[in-house]
C-alpha positions as YAML, in Angstrom:
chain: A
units: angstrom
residues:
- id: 1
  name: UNK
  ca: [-50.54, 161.67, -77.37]
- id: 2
  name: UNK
  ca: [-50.67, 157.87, -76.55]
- id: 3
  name: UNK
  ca: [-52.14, 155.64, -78.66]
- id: 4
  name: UNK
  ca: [-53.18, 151.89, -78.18]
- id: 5
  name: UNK
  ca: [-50.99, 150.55, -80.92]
- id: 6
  name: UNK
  ca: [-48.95, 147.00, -80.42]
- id: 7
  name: UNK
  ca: [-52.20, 146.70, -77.63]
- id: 8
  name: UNK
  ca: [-54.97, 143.93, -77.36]
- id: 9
  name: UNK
  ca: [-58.41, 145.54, -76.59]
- id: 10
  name: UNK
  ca: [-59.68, 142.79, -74.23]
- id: 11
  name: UNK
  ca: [-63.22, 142.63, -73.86]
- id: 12
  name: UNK
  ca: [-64.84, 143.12, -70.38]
- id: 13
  name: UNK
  ca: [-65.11, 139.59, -68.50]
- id: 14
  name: UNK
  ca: [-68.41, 138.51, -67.14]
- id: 15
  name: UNK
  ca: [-69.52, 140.37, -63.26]
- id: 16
  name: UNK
  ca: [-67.46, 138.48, -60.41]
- id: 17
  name: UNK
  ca: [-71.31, 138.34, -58.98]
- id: 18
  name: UNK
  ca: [-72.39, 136.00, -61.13]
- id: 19
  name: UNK
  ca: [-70.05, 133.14, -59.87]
- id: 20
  name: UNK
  ca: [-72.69, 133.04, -57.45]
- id: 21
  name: UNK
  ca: [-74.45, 131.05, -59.47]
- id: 22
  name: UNK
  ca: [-72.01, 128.32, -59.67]
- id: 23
  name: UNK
  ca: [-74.33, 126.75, -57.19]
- id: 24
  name: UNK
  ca: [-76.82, 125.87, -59.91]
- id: 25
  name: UNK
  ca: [-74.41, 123.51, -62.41]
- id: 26
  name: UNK
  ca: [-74.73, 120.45, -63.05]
- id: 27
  name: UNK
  ca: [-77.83, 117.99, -63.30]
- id: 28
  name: UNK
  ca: [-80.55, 118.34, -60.59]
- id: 29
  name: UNK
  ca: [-83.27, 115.50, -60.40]
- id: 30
  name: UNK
  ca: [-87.03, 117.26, -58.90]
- id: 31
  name: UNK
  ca: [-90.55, 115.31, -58.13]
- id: 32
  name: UNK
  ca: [-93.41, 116.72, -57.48]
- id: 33
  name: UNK
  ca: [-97.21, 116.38, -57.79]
- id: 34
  name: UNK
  ca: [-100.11, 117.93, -59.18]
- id: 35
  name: UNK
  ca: [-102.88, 119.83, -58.18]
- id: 36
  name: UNK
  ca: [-105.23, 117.28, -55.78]
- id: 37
  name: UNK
  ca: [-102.58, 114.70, -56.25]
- id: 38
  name: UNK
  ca: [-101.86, 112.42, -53.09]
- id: 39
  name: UNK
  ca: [-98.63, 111.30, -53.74]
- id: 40
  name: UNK
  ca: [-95.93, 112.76, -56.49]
- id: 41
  name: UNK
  ca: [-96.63, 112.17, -60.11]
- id: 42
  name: UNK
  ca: [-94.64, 114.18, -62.02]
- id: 43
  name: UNK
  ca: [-90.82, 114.23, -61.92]
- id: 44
  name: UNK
  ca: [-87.65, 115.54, -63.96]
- id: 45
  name: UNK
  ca: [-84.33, 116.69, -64.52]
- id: 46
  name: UNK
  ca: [-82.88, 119.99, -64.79]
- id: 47
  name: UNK
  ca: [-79.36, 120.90, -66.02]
- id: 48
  name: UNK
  ca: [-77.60, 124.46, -65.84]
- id: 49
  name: UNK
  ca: [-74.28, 124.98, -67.75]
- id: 50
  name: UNK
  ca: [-72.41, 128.11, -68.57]
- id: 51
  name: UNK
  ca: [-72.22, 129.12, -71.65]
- id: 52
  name: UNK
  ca: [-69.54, 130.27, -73.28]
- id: 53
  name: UNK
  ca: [-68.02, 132.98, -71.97]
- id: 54
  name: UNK
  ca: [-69.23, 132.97, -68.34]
- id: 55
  name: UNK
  ca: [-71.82, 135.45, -68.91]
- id: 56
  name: UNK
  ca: [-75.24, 133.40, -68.87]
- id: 57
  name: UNK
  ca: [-76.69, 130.16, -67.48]
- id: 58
  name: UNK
  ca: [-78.54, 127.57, -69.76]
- id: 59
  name: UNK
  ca: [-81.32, 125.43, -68.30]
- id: 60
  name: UNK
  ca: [-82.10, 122.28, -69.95]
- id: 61
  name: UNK
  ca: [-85.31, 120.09, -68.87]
- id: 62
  name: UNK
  ca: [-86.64, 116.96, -69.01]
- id: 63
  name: UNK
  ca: [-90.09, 116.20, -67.57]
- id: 64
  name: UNK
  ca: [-92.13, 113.29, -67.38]
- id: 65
  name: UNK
  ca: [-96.22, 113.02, -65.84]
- id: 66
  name: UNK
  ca: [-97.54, 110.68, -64.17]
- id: 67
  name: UNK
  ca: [-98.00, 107.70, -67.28]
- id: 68
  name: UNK
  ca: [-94.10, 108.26, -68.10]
- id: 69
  name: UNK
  ca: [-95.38, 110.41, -71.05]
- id: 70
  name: UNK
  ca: [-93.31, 113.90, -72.28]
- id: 71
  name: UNK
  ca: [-95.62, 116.75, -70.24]
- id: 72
  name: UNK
  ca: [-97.16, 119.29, -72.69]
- id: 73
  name: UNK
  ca: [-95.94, 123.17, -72.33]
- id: 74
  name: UNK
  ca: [-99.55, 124.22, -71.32]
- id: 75
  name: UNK
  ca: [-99.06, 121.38, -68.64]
- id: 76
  name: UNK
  ca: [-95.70, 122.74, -66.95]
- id: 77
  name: UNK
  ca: [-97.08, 125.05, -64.65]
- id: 78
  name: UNK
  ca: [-97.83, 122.55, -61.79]
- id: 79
  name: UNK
  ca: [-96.46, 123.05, -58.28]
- id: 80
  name: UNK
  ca: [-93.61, 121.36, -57.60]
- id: 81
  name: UNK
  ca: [-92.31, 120.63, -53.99]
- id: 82
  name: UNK
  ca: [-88.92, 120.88, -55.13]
- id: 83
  name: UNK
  ca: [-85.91, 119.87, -56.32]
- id: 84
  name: UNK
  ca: [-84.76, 116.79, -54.45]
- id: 85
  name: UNK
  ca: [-81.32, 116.10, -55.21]
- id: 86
  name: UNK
  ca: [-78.15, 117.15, -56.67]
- id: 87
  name: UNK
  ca: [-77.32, 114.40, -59.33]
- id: 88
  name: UNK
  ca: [-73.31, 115.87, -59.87]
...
């Protein structure tokens, strides 16, 4: 009978899949505009990081409307034309 003794149990490692998402990391700066809007009003920053252990993403973001003031949560779902750049 074999046993596992003098052996490390190793937990499983995060999905090689997910690397995929390596594309996401780092800081990403986005404008946009609001419904009837002319010209963008609202912009802000997203940044992704791994957390530890390589299994999930965290998204932090900072927003900002039109007056430079902190946009409300009931506020946040305005269209966006996208993220514009790649900050690093």
């Amino acid at each position: 009978m074999a046993t596992n003794e003098g052996m490390s149990m190793q937990p499983p490692g995060p999905d090689p899949a997910l690397k995929a998402l390596d594309m996401f990391v780092g800081t990403w700066r986005m404008t946009g505009r609001t419904l009837g809007a002319d010209e963008d009003n609202v912009a802000g920053t997203l940044r992704f990081e791994w957390l530890p252990g390589g299994f999930f993403l965290q998204q932090h973001v900072a927003d900002r409307g039109s007056r430079g003031d902190r946009l409300r949560p009931r506020h946040r779902k305005v269209p966006v034309d996208g993220v514009r750049e790649h900050v690093r």
